[in-house]
N, C-alpha and C positions, 0 to 999 in steps of 0.2 A: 820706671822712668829711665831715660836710655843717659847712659851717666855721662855724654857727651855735652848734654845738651847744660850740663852742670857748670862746664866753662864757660857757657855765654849768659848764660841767669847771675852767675854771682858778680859781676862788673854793674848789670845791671839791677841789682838788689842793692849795690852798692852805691850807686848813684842815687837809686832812689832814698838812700839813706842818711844821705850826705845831702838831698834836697831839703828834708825834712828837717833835719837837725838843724839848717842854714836858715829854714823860713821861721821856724819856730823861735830862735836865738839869737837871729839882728834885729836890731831897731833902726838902721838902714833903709830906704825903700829900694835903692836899687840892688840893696845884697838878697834884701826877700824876692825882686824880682829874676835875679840868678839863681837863686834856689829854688823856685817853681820852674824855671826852663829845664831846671836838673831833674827835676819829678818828670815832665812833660816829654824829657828825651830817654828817660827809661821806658816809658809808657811805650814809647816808637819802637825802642829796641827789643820789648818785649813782645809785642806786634810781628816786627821781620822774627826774632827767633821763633815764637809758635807756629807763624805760617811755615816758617824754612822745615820745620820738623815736623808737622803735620799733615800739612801740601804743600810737599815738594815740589810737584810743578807749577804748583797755582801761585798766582802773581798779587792776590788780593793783601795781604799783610802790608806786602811794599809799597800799591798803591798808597793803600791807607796811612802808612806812614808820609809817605809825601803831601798827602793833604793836611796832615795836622802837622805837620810843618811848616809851609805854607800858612795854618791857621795862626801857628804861636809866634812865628814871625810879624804877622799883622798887629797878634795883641803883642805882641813887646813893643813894638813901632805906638799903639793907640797908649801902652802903661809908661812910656819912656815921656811924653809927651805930656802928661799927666804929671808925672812927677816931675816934669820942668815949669808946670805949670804954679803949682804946688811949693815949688822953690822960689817962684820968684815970689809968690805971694808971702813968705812964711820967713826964710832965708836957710831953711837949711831942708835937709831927707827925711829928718829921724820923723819915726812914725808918731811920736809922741806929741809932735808940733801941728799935726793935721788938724787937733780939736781947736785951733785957733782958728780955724778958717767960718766957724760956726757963725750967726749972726752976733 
């Protein structure tokens, strides 16, 4: 592996690492929903680096990051939405309060 490619993998290994530990260890709904966009933008960034160092001239990586962009920006707009909804029903984020919503 060409050890260049070492600088742009570890920010984003590290993002995704930093998503995980975030989604896994709030009870928050909008800090889980910041740490999935953290996973979501490594996903992107791992995308543009393979294509950049693989095909070079081919433009499909970046594409494709723009689309799931585009994607996770809709669901953050549909989960933001949700969780205000969620709020007002309940009065607070914590995920622990969701089971109230039950019949």
């Amino acid at each position: 592996m060409d050890l260049s490619i070492l600088w742009y993998l570890v920010p984003s290994v590290i993002m995704f690492a930093c998503g995980v530990f975030g989604f896994i260890t709030r009870k928050n709904m909008i800090a889980m929903l910041i740490s999935l966009e953290l996973i979501l933008n490594s996903a992107d960034l791992n995308f543009v680096i393979f294509n950049r160092f693989l095909f070079p001239g081919s433009m499909d990586g970046m594409i494709f990051t723009l689309f799931a962009i585009a994607i996770a920006a809709a669901e953050t707009a549909i989960a933001i939405a949700i969780i205000i909804n969620i709020y007002r029903a309940v009065g607070n984020t914590d995920i622990s309060g969701v089971n109230k919503l039950k019949f």
